[in-house]
N, C-alpha and C positions, 0 to 999 in steps of 0.2 A: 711188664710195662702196662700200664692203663692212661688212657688219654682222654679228656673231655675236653668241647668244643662247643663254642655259646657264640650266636652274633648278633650285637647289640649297635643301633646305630650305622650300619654298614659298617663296621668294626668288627674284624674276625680275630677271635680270643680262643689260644688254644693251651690245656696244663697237659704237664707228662707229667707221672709219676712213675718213679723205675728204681731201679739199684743201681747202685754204684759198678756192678760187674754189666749190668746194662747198660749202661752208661757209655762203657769203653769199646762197645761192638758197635763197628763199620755200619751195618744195617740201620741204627738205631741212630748213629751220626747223622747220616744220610736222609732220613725222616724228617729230624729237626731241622739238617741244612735247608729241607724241600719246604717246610714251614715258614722257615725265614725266607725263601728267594717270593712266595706267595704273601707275604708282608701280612703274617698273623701276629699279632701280638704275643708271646709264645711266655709260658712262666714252668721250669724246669724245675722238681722237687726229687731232691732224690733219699734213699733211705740209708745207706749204708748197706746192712745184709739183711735186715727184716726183711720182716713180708710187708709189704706198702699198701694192702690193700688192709691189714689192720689197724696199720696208723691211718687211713684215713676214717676210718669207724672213730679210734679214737679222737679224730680233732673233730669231727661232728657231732659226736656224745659233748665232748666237750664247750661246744658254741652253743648247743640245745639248754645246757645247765648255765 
């Protein structure tokens, strides 16, 4: 799982990026629940079984081109 978190405007903005088998653990639930009760703006990506931290290389190569 990797998370990044930006606050813009007094507006807290937070992305997860995870798997899908991360997804489904308790602990990782629980995170997000704690996210949402602190009213971040939350945006959940997830990958299936890759590795997620090459897809995000990819979408950035990607917007650079």
């Amino acid at each position: 799982m990797q998370i990044t978190s930006n606050e813009i405007c007094n507006t807290k903005y937070i992305q997860i990026y995870l798997t899908e088998d991360e997804l489904k653990k308790q602990e990782i639930k629980e995170i997000i629940d704690k996210y949402k009760k602190e009213k971040y703006s939350l945006a959940i990506f997830t990958t299936g079984k890759e590795n997620y931290p090459e897809i995000l290389k990819k979408i950035i190569a990607n917007r650079l081109n």
